[in-house]
Backbone bond lengths (Angstrom), bond angles and torsions (degrees), N, CA, C in turn:
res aa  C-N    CA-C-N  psi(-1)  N-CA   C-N-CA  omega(-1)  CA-C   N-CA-C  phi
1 X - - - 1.433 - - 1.535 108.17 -
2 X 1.027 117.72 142.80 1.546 122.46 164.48 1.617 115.71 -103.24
3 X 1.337 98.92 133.81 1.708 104.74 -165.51 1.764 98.04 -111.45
4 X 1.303 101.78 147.37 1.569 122.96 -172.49 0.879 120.41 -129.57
5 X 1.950 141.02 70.70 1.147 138.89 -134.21 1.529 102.42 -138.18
6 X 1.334 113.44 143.30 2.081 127.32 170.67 0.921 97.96 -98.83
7 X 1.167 102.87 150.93 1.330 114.00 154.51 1.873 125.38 32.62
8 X 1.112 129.00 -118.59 1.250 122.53 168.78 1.552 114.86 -55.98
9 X 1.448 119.50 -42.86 1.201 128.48 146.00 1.915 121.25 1.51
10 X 1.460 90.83 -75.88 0.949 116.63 168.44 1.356 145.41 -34.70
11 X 1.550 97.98 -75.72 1.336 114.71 140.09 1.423 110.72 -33.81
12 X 0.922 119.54 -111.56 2.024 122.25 -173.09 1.527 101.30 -7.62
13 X 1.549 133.09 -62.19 1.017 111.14 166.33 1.239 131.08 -57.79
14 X 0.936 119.90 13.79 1.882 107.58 169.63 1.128 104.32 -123.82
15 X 1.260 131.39 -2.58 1.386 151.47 160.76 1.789 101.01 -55.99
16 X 1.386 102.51 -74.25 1.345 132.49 -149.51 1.707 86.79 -69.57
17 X 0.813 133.30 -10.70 2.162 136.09 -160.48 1.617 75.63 -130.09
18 X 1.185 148.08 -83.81 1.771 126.05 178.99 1.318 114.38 -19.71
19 X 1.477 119.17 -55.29 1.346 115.65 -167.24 1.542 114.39 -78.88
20 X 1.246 99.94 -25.23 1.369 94.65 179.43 1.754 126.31 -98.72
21 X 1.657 114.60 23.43 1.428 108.35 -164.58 1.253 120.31 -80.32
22 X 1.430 113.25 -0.02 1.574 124.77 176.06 1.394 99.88 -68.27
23 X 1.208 115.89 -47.31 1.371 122.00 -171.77 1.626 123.61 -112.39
24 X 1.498 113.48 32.71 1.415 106.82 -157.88 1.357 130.54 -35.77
25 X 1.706 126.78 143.62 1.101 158.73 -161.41 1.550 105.56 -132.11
26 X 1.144 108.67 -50.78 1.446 107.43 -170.23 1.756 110.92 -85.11
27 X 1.399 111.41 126.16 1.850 115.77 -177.71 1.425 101.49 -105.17
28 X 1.491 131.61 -1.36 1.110 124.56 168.70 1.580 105.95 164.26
29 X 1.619 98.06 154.81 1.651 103.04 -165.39 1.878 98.43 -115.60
30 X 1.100 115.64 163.19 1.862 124.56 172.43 1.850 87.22 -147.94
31 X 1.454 105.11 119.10 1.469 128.60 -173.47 1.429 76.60 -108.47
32 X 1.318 123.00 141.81 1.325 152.50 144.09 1.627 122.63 -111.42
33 X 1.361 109.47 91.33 1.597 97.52 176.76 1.755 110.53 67.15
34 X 0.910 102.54 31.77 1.568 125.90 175.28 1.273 122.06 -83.93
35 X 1.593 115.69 135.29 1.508 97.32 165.32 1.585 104.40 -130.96
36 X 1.294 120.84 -163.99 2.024 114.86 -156.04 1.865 74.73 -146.98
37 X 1.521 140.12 23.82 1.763 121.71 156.01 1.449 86.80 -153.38
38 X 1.366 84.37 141.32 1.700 83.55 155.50 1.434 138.17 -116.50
39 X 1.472 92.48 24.51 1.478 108.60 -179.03 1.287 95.47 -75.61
40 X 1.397 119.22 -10.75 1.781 99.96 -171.45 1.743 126.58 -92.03
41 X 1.758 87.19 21.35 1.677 96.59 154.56 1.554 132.34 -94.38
42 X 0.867 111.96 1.74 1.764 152.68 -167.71 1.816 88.09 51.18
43 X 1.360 129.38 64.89 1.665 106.33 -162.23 1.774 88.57 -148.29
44 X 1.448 106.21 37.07 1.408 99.59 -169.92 2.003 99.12 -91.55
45 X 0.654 76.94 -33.53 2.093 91.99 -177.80 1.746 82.89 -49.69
46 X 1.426 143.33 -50.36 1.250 148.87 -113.10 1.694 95.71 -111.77
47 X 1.569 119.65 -29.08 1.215 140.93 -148.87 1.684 116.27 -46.07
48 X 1.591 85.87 -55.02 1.904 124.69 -177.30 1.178 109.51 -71.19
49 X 1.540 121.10 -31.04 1.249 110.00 173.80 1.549 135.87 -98.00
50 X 1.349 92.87 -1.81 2.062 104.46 165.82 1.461 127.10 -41.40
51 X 1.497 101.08 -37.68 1.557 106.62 -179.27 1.698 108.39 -65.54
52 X 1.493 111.55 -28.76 1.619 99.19 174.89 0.863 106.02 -102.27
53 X 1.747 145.23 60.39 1.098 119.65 157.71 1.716 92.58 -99.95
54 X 1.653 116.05 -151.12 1.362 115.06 163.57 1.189 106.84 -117.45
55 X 1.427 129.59 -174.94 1.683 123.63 -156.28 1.751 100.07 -93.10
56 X 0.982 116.98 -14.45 1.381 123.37 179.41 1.506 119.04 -70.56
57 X 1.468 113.81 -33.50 1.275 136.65 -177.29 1.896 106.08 -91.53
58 X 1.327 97.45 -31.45 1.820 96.16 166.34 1.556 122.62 -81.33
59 X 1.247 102.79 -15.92 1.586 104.61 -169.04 1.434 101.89 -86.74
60 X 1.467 109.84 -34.51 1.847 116.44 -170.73 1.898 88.26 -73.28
61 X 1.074 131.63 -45.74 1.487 133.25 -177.46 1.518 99.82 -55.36
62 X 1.446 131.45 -64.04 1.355 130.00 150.65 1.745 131.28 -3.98
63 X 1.727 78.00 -86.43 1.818 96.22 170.67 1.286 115.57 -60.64
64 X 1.647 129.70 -20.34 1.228 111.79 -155.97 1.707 103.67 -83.12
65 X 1.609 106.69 -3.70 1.578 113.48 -173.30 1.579 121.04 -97.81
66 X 1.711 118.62 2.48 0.893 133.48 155.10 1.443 137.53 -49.57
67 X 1.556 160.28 129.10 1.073 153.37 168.30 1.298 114.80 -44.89
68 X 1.377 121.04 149.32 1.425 131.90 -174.27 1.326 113.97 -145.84
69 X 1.340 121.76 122.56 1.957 100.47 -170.89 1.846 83.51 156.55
70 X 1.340 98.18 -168.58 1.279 129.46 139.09 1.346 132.00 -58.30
71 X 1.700 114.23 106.72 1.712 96.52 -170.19 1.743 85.91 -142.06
72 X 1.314 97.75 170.36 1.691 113.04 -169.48 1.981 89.18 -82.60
73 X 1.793 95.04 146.98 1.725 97.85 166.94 1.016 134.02 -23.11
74 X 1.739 122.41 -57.34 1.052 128.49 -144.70 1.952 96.19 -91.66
75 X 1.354 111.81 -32.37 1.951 112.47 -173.31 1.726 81.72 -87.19
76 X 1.183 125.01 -10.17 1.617 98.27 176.74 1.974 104.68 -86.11
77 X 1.023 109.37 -50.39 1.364 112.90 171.11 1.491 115.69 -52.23
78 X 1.258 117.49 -43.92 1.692 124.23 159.75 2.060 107.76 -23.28
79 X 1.587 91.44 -81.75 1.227 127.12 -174.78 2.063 105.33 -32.65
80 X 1.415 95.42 -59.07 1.481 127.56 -168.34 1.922 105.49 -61.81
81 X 1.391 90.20 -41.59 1.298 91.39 166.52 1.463 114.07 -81.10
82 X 1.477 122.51 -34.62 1.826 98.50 -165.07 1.566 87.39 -81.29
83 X 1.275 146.01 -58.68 1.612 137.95 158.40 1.555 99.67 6.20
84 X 1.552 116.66 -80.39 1.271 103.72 -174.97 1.441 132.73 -68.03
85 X 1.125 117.94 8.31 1.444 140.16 156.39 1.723 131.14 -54.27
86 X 1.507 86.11 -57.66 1.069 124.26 -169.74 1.646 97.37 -86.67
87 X 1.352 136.43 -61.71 1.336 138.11 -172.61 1.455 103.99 -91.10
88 X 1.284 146.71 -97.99 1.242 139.00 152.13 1.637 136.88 -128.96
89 X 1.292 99.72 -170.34 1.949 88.16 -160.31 1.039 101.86 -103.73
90 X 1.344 117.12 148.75 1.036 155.20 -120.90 1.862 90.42 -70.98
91 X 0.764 111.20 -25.63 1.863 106.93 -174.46 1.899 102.33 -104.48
92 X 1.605 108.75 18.70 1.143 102.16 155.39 2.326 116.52 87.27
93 X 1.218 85.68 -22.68 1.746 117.05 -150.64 1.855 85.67 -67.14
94 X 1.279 118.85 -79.44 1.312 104.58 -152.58 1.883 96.00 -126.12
95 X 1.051 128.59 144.81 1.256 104.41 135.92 1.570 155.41 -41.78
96 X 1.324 92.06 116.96 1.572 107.88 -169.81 1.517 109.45 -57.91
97 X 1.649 141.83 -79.91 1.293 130.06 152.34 1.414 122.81 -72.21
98 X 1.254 118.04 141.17 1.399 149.54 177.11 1.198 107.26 -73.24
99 X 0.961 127.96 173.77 1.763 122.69 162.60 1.199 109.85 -95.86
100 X 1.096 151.12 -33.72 2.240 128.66 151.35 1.361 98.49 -51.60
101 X 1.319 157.16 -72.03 1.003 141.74 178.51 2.029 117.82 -23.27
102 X 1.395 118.43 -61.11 0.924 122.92 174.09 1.587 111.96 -68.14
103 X 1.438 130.51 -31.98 1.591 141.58 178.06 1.414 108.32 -44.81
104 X 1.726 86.73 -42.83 1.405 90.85 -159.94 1.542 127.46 -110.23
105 X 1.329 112.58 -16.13 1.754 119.16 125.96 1.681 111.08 -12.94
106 X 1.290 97.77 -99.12 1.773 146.99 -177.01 1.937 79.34 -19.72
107 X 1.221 104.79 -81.40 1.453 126.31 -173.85 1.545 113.89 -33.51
108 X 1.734 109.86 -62.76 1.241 111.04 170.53 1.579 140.32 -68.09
109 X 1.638 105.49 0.92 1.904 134.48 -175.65 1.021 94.73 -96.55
110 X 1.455 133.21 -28.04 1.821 113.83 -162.81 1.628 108.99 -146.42
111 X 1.781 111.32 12.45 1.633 107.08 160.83 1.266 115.42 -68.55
112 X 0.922 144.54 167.90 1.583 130.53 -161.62 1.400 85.81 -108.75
113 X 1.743 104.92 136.78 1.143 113.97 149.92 1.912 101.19 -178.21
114 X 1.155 87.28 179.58 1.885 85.10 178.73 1.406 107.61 -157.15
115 X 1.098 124.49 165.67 1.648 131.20 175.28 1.688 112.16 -83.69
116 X 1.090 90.30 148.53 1.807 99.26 -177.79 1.788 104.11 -115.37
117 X 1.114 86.05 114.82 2.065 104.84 -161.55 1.855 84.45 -72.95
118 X 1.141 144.98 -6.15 1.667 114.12 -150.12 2.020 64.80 -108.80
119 X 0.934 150.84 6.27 1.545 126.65 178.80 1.665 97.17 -109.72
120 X 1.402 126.58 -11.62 1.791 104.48 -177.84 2.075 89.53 -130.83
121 X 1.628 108.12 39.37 0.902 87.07 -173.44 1.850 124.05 -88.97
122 X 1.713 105.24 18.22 1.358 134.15 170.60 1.442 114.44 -86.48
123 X 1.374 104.51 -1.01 1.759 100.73 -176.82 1.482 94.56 -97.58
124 X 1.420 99.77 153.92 1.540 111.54 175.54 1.401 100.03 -98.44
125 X 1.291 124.17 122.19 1.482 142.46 161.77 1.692 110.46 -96.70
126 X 1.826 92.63 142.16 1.304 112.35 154.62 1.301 111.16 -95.25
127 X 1.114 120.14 137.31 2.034 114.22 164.83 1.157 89.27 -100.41
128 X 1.861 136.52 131.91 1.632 130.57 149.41 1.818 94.49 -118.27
129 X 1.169 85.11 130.52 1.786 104.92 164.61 1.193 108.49 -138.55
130 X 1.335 111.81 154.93 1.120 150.89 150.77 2.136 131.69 -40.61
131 X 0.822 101.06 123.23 1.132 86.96 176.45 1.893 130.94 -127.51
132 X 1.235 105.11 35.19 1.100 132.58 -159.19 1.859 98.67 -127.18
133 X 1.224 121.72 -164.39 1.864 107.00 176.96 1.672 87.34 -82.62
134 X 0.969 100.53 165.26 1.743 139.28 167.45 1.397 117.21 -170.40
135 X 1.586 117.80 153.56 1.643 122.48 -174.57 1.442 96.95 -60.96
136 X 1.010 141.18 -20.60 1.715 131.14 178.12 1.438 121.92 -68.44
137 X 1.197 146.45 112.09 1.140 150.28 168.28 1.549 105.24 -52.84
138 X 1.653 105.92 163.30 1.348 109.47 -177.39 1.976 114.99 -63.93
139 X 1.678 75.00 -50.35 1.449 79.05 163.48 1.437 144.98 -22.98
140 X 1.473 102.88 -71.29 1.514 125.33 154.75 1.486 121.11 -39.73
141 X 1.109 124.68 -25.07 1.634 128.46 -178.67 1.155 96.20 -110.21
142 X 1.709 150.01 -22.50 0.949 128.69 161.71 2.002 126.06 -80.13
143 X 1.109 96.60 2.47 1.596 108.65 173.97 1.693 90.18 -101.82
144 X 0.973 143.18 -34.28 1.427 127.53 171.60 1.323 109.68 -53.36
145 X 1.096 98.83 -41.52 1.770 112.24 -171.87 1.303 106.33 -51.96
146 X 1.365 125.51 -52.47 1.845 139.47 -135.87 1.565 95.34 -112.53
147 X 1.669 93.92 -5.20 2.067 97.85 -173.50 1.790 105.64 -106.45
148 X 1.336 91.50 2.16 1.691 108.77 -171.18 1.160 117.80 -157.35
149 X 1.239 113.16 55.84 1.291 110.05 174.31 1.724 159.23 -58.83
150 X 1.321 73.78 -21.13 1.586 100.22 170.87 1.728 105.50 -101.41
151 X 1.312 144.41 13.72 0.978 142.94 -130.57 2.073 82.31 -126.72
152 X 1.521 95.23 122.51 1.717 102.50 161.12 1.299 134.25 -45.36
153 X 1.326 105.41 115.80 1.956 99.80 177.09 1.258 106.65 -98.87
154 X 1.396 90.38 140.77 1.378 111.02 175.88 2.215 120.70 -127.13
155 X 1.042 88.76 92.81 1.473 95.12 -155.24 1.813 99.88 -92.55
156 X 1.382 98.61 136.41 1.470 93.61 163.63 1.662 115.63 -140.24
157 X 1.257 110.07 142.62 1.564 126.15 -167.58 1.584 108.17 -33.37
158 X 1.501 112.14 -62.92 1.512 127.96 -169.53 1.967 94.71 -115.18
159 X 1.298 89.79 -166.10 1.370 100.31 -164.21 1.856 123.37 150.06
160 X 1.330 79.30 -58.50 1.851 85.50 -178.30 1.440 89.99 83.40
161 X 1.646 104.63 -158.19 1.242 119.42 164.73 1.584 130.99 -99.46
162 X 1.315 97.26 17.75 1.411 114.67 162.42 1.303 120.82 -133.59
163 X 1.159 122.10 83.41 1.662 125.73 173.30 1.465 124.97 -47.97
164 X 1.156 77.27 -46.36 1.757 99.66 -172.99 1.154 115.82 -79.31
165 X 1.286 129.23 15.71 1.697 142.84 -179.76 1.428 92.15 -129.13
166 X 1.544 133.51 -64.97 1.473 127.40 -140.17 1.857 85.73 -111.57
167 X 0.776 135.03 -7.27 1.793 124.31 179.58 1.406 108.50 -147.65
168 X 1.641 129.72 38.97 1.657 150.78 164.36 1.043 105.50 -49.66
169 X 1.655 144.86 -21.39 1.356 124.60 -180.00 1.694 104.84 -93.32
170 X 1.619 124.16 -25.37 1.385 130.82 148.40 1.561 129.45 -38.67
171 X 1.441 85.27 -47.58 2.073 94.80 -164.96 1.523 92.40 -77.69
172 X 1.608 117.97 -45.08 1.337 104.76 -175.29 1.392 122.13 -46.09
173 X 1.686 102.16 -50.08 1.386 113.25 -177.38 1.692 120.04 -54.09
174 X 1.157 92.99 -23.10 1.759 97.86 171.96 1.135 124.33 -87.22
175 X 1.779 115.90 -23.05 1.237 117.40 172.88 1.597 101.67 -66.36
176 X 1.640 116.63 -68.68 1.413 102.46 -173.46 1.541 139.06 -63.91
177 X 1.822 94.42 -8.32 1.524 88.31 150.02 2.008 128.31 -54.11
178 X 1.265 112.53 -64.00 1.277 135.02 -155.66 1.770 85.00 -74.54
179 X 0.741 151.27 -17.06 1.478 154.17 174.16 1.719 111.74 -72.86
């Protein structure tokens, strides 16, 4: 299978190709805005306690990591849509995440743990980032870098933190390149 993962996304896929190298499944990974620790939210102390907050208090933790400013149509509509994801859908009707839904997001981004590159180090990776703001520090994309070295870049100008919503005729093109 080939896995196509953002951000946490992401992660899980390199998770999911770690766990499985006894038996590989995975023929190749495309990291989008990905990172390989998750200590690098400093929010691991914070992890255990998501499940008691209330959903109001997870969504502002959520929202509070969103862009704010001046942004081009298409990363504002990006944005507008995962917002309505996150708060509700689009016809207003129910809430879209729950609070275990959000617990457990929240929960799985900042329990500490990280991927160990010497067990999927037979998979062919794309790295695509962003080069515009995104929740990833430089940092974080330069340990992708040094954790994958041989691994395809795929860089794009804008993006936000959703590529794959506000610049989809790009990401595609990179997926069916690396394919």
């Amino acid at each position: 299978v080939h896995l196509f993962g953002a951000s946490l996304g992401g992660f899980l896929a390199q998770k999911f190709a770690e766990y499985t190298h006894k038996s590989p499944r995975v023929q190749s990974l495309i990291l989008c805005n990905s990172f390989s620790d998750t200590s690098i939210f400093n929010q691991t102390w914070t992890a255990n306690s998501f499940w008691l907050m209330p959903a109001f208090m997870l969504k502002k933790i959520v929202l509070g990591n969103f862009a704010s400013g001046p942004l081009d149509p298409e990363m504002a509509d990006g944005i507008d849509f995962m917002v309505d994801r996150v708060v509700f859908l689009s016809t207003g009707k129910l809430e879209s995440l729950g609070q275990s839904e959000l617990a457990s997001r929240l929960t799985l981004n900042c329990q500490n743990s990280y991927v160990e590159p010497h067990k999927i180090r037979d998979i062919p990776v794309t790295i695509m980032d962003v080069f515009d703001q995104s929740a990833l520090s430089t940092e974080a994309k330069e340990e992708m870098y040094k954790l994958y070295p041989n691994a395809r870049r795929a860089h794009l100008k804008t993006g936000g933190n959703f590529p794959y919503l506000c610049r989809s005729a790009e990401v595609n093109l990179y997926i069916q390149v690396s394919l």
